[in-house]
MIBASE-337016 format. One line per field, with one value per atom (N, C-alpha, C, O): residue number from 1; atom name; x, y, z. Coordinates in Angstrom, 2 decimals, padded with zeros to 5 digits. Last residue first. Layout:
! residues N
sevex <- NUM,...
kedo <- CA,...
x <- X,...
y <- Y,...
z <- Z,...
END
This chain:
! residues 99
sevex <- 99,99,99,99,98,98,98,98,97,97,97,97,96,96,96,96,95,95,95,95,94,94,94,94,93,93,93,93,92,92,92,92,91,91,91,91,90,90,90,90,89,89,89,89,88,88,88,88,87,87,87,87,86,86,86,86,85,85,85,85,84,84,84,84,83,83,83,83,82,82,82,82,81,81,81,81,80,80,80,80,79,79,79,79,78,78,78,78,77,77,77,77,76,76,76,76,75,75,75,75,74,74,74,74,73,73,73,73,72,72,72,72,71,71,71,71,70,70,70,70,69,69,69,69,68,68,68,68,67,67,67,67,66,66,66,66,65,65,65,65,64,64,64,64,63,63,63,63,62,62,62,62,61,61,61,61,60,60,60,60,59,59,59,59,58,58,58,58,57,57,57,57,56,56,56,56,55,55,55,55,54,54,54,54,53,53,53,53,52,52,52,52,51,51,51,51,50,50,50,50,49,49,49,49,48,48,48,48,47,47,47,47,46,46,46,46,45,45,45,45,44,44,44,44,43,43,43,43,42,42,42,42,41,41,41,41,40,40,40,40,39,39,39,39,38,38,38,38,37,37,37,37,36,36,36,36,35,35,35,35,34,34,34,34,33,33,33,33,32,32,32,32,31,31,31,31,30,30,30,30,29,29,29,29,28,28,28,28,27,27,27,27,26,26,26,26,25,25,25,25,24,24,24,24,23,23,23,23,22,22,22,22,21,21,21,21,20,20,20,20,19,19,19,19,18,18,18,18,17,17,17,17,16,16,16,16,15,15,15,15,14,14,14,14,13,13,13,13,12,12,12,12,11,11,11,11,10,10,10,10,9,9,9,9,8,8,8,8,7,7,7,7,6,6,6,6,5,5,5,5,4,4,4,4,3,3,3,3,2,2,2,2,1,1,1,1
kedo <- N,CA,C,O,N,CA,C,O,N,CA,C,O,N,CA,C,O,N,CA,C,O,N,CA,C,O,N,CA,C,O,N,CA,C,O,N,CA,C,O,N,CA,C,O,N,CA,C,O,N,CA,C,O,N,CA,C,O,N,CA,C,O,N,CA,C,O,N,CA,C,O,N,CA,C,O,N,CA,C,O,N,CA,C,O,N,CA,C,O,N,CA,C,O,N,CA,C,O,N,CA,C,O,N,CA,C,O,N,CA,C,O,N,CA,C,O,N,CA,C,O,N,CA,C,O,N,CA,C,O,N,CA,C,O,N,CA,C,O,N,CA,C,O,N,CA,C,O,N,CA,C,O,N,CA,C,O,N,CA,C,O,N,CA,C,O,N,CA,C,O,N,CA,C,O,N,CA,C,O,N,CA,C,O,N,CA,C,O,N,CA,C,O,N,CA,C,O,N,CA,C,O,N,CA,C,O,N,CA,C,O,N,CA,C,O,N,CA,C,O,N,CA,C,O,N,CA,C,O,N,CA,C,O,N,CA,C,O,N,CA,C,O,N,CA,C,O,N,CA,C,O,N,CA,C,O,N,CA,C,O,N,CA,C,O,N,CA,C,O,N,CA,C,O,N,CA,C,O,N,CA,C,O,N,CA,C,O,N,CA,C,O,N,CA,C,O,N,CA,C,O,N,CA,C,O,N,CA,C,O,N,CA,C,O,N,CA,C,O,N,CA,C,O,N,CA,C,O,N,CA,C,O,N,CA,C,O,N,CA,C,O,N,CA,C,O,N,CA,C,O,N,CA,C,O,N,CA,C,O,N,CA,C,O,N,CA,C,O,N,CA,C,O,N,CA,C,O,N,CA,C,O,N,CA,C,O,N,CA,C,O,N,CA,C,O,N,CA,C,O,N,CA,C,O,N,CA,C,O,N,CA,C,O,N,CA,C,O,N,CA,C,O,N,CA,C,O,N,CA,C,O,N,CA,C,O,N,CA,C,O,N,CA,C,O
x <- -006.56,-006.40,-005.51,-005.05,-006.72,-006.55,-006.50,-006.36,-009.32,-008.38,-008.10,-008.85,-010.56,-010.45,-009.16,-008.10,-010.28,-010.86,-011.06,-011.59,-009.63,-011.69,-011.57,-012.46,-007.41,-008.37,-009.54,-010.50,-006.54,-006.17,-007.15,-007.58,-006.33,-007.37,-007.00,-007.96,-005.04,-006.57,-007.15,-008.11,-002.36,-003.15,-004.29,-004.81,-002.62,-002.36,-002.84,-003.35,-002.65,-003.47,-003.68,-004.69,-000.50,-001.58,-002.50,-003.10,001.93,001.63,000.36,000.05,001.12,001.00,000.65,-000.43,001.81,000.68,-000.01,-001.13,003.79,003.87,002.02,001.20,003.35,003.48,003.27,002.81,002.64,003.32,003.82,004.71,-000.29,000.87,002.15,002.83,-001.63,-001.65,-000.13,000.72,-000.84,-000.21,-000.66,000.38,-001.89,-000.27,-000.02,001.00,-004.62,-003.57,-002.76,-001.95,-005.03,-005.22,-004.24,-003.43,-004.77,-003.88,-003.70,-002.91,-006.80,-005.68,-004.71,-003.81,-009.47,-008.87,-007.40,-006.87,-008.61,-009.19,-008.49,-007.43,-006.85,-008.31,-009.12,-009.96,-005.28,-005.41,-006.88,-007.93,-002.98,-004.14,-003.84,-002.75,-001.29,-001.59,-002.95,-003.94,-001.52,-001.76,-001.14,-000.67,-001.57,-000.31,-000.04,000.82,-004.24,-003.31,-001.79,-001.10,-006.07,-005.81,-004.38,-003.89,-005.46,-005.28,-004.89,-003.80,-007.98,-006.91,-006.60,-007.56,-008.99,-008.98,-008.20,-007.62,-011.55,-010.81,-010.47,-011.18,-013.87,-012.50,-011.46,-010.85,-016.39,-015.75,-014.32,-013.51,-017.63,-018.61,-017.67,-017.98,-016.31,-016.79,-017.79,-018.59,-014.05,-015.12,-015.10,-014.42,-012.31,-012.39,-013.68,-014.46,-009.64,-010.98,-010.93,-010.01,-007.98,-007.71,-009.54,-010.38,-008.81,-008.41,-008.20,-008.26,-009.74,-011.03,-010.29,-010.94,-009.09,-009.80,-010.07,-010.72,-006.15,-007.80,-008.19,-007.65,-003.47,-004.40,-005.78,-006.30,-001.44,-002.72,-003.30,-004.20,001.56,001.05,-000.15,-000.07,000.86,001.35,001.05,000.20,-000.30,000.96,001.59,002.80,-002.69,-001.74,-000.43,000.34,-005.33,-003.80,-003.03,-002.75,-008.46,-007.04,-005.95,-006.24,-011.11,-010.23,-008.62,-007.96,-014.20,-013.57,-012.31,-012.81,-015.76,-015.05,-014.39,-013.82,-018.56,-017.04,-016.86,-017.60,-020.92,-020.56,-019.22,-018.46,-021.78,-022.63,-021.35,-020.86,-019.04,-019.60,-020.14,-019.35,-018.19,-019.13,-019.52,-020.41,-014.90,-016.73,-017.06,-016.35,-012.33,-013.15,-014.57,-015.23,-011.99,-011.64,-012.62,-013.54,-009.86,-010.19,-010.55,-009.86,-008.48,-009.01,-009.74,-010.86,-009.04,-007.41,-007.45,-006.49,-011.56,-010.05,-008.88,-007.97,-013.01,-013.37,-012.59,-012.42,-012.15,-012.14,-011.70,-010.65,-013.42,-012.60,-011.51,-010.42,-016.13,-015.75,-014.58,-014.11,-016.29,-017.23,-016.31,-015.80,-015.63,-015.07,-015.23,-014.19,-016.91,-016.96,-016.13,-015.91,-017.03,-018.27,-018.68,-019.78,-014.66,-015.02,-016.95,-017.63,-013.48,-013.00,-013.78,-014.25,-014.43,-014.45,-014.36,-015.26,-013.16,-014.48,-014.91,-015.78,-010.32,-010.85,-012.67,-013.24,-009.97,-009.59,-010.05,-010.05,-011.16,-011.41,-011.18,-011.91,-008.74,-009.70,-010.92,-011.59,-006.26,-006.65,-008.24,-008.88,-005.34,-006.94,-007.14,-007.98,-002.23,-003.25,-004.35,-004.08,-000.37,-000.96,-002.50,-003.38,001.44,001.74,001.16,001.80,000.86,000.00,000.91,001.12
y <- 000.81,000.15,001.01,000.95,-000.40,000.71,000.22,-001.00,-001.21,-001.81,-001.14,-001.30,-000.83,-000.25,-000.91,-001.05,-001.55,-002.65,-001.89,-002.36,-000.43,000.06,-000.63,-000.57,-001.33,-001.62,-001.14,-001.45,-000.31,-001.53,-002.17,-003.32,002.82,001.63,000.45,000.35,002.61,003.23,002.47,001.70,002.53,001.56,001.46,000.37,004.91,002.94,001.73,000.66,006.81,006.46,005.16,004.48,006.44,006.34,006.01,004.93,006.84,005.60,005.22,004.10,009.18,007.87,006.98,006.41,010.88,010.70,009.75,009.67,008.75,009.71,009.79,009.00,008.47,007.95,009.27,010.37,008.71,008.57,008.05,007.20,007.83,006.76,006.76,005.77,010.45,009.53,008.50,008.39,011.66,012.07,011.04,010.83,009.83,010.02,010.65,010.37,010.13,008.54,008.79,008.09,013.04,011.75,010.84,010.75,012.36,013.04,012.75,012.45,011.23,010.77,011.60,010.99,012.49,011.25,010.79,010.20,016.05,014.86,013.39,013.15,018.23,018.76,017.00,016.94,019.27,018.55,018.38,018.41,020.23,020.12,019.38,018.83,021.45,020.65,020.46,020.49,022.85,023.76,022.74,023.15,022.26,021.98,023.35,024.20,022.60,022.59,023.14,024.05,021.71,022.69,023.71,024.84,019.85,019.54,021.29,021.87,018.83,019.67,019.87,020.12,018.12,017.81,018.69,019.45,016.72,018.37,017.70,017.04,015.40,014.83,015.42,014.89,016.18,016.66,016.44,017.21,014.90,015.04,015.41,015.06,014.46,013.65,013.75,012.88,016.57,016.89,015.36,015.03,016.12,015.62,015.66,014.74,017.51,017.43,016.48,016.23,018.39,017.08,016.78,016.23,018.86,020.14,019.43,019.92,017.08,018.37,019.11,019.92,014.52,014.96,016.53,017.21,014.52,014.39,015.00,016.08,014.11,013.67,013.25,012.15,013.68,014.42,014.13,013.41,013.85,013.50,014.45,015.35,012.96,013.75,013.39,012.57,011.26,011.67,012.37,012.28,011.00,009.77,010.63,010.62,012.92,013.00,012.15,012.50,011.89,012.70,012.49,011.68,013.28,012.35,013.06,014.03,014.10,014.82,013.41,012.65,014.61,013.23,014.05,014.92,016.73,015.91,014.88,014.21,017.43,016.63,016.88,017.31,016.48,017.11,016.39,015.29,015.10,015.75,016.49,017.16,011.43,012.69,013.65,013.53,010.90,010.81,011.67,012.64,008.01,009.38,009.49,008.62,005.47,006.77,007.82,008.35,005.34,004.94,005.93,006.91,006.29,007.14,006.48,006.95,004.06,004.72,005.61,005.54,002.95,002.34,003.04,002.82,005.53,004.58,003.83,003.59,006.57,007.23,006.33,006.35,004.55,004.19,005.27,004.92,004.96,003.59,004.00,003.99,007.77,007.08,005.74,005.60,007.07,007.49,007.77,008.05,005.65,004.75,005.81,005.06,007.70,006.87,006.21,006.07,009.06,009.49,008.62,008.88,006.60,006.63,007.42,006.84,007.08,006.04,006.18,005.81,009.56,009.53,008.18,008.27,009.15,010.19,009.54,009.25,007.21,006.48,008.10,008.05,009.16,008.15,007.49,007.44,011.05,011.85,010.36,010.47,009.73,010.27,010.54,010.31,007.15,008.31,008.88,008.48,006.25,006.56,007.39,008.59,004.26,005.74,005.38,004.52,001.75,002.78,004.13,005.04,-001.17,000.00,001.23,001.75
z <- -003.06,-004.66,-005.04,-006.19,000.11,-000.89,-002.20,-002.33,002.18,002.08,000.04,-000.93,005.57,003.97,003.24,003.84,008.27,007.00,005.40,004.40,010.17,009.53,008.48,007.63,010.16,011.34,011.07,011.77,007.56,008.45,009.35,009.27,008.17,006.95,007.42,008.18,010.50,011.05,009.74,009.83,009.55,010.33,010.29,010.07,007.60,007.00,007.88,007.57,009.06,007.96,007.91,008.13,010.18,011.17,010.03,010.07,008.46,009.75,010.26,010.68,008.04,006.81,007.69,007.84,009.86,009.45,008.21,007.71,011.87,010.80,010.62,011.09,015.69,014.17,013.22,013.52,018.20,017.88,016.70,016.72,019.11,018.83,018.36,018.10,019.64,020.43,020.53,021.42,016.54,017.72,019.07,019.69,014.70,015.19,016.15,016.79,015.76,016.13,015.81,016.43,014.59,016.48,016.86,017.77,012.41,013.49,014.94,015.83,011.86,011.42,012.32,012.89,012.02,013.06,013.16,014.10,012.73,012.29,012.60,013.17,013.02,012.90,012.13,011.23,016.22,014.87,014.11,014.75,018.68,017.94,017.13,016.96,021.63,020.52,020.00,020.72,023.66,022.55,021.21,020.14,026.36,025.77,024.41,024.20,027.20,028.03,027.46,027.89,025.44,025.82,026.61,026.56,022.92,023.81,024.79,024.81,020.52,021.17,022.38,023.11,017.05,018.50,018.99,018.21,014.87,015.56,016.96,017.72,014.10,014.19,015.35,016.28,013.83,013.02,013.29,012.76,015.82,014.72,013.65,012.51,018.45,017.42,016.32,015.97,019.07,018.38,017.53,016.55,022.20,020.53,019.88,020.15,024.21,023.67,022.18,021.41,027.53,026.01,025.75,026.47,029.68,028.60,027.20,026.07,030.84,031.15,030.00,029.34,032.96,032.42,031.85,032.64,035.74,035.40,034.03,033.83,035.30,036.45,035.88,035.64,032.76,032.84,034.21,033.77,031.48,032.72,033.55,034.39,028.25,028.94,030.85,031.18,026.55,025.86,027.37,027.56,027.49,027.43,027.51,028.47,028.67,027.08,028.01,029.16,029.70,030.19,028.69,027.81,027.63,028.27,028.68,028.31,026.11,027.12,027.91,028.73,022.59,023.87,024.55,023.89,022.31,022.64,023.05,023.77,022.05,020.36,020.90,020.02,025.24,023.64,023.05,023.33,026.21,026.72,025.63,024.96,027.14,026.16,026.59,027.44,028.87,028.48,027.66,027.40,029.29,028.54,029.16,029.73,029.98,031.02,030.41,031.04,027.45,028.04,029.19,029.48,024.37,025.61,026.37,026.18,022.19,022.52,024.11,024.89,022.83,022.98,023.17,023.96,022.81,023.83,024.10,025.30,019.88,021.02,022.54,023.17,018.41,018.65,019.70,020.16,018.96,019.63,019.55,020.69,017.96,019.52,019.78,020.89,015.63,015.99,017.30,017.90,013.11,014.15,015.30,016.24,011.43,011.44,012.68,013.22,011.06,011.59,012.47,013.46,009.77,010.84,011.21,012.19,006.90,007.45,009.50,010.26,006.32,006.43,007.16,008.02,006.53,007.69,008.13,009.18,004.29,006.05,007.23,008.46,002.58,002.34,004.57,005.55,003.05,003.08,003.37,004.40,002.27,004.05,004.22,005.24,000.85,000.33,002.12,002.93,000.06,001.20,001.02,001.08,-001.68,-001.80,-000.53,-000.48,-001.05,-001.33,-001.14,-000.62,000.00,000.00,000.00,001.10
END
């Protein structure tokens, strides 16, 4: 898999993006059209500045002043990966599978 349709593994991902919130952010909750969870990445106590517009991907981490405006970013920045990286997994695991 050479060429990645982000736009294609965004739309996909944004579908299921409640669940997959729920795995990478354990802990989380909804708050209206957010996911509200502590940032992995950082040493968060509690909840309240790491956001994720599940309607439109957008995320950000108040605190820090990281962002991103969709799923794919998410998971590189969660996992630490290129934004190919994440692409490729996330089609991987939503089962898109590229031509």
């Amino acid at each position: 898999m050479n060429a990645i349709d982000f736009a294609r593994v965004n739309r996909a991902a944004l579908l299921v993006l409640p669940s997959l919130l729920a795995r990478w952010l354990p802990g989380g909750r909804r708050e209206e059209r957010e996911y509200v969870a502590r940032n992995p990445r950082r040493a968060d106590r509690t909840a309240g500045s790491f956001r994720i517009n599940i309607i439109t991907g957008r995320w950000a981490d108040f605190a820090t002043d990281d962002t991103g405006g969709d799923p794919v970013s998410l998971a590189a920045y969660l996992f630490d990966l290129s934004q190919f990286d994440a692409a490729r997994r996330l089609a991987v695991m939503l089962g898109i599978h590229e031509r």
